[in-house]
N, CA, C and O of each residue as an XYZ file, in Angstrom:
184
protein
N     -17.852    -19.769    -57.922
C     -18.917    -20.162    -57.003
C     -18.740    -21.625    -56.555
O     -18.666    -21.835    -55.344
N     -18.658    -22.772    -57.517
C     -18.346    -24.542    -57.104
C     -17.459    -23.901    -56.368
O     -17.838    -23.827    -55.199
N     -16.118    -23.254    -56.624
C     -15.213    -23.531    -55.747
C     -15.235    -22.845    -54.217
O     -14.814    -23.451    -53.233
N     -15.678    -21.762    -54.176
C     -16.099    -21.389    -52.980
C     -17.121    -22.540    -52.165
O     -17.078    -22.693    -50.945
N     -17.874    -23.171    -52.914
C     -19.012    -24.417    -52.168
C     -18.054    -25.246    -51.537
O     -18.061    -25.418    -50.318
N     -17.109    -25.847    -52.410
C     -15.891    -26.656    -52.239
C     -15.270    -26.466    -50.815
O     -14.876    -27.348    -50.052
N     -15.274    -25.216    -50.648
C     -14.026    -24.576    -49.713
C     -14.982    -24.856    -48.513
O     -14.734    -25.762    -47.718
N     -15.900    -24.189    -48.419
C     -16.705    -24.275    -47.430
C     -17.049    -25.723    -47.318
O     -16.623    -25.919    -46.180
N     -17.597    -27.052    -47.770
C     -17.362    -28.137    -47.300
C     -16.417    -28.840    -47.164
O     -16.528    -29.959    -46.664
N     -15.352    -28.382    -47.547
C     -14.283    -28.801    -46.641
C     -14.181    -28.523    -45.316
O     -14.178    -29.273    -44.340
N     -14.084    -27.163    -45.428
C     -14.061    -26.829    -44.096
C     -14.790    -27.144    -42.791
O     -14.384    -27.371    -41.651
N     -15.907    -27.086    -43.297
C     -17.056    -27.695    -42.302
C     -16.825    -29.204    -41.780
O     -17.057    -29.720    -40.687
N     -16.174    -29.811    -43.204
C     -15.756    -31.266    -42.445
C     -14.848    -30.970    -41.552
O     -15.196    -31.175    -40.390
N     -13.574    -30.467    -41.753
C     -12.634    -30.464    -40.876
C     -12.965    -30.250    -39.538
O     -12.645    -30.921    -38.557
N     -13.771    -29.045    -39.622
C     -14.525    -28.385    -37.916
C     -15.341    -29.610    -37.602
O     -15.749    -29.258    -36.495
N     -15.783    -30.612    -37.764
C     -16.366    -31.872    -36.728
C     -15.913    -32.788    -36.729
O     -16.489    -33.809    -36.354
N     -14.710    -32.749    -37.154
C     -13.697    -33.867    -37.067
C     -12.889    -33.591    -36.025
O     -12.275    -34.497    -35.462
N     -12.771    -32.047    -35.568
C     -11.867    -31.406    -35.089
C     -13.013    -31.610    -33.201
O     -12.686    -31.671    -32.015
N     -14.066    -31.634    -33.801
C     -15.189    -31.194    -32.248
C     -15.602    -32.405    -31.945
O     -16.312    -32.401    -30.939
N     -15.389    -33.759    -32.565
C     -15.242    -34.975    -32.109
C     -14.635    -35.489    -30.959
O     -13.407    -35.405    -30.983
N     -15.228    -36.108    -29.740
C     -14.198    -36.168    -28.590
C     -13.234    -37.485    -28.796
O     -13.499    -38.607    -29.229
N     -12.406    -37.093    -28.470
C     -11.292    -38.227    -28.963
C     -11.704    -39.881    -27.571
O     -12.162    -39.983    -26.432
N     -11.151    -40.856    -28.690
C     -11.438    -41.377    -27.660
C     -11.229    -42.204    -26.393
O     -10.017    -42.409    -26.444
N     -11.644    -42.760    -25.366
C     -10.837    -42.816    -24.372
C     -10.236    -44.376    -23.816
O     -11.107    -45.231    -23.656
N      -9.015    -44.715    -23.565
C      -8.502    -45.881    -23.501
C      -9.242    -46.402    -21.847
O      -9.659    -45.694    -20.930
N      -9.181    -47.760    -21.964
C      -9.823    -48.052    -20.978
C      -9.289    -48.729    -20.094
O      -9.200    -49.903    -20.454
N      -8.673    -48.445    -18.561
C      -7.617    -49.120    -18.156
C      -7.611    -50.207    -16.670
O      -8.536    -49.768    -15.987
N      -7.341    -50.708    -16.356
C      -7.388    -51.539    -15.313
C      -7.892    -50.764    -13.935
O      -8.415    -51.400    -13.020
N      -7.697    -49.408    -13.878
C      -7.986    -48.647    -12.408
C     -10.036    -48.295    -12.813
O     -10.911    -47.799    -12.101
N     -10.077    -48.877    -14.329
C     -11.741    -48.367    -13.911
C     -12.203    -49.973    -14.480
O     -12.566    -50.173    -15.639
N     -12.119    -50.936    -13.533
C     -12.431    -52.022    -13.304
C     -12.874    -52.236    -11.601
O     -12.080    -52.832    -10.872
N     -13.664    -51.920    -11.263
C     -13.910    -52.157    -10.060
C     -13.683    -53.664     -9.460
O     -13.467    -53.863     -8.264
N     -13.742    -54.456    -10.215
C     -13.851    -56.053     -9.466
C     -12.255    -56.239     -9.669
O     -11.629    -56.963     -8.895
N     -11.646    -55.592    -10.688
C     -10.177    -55.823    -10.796
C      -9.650    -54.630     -9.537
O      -8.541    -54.703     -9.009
N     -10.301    -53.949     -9.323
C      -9.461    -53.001     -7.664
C      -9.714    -53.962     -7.089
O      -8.761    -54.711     -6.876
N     -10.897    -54.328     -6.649
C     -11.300    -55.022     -5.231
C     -10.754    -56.527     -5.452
O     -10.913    -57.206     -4.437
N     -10.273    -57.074     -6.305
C      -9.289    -58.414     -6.096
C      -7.930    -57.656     -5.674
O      -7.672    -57.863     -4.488
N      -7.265    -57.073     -6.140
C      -6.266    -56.317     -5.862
C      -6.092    -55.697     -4.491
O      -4.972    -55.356     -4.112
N      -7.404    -55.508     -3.572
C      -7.143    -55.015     -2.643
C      -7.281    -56.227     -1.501
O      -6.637    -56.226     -0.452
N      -8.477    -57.524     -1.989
C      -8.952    -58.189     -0.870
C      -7.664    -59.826     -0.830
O      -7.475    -60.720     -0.005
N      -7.161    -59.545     -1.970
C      -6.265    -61.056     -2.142
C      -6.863    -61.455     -3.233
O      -8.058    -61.181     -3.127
N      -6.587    -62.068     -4.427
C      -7.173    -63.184     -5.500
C      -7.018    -64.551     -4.687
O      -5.901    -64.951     -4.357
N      -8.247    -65.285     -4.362
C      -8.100    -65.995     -3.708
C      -8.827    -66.908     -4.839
O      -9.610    -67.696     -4.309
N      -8.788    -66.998     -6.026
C      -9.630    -67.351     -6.970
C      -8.496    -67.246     -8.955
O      -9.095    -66.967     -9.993
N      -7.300    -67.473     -8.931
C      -6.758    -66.873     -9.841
C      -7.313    -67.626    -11.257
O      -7.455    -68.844    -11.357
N      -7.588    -66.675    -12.292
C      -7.750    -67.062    -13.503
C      -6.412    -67.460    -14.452
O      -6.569    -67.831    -15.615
């Protein structure tokens, strides 16, 4: 019986580890003020 409990919380961990959304890198094209320097000129460089 423990070990059947065992089995089953394992498992259950695994399944929301598994349904976790992975997560997401964040990159220069979802920078809006970094497009729109890119598109209008950096007339301002850091």
């Amino acid at each position: 019986m423990v070990l059947g409990t065992l089995i089953y919380i394992g498992w259950r961990a695994a399944r929301s580890q598994a349904n976790r959304p992975k997560t997401r890198v964040i990159g220069p094209d979802d920078d809006p003020e970094f497009l729109w320097r890119l598109s209008h000129g950096d007339n301002n460089p850091r």
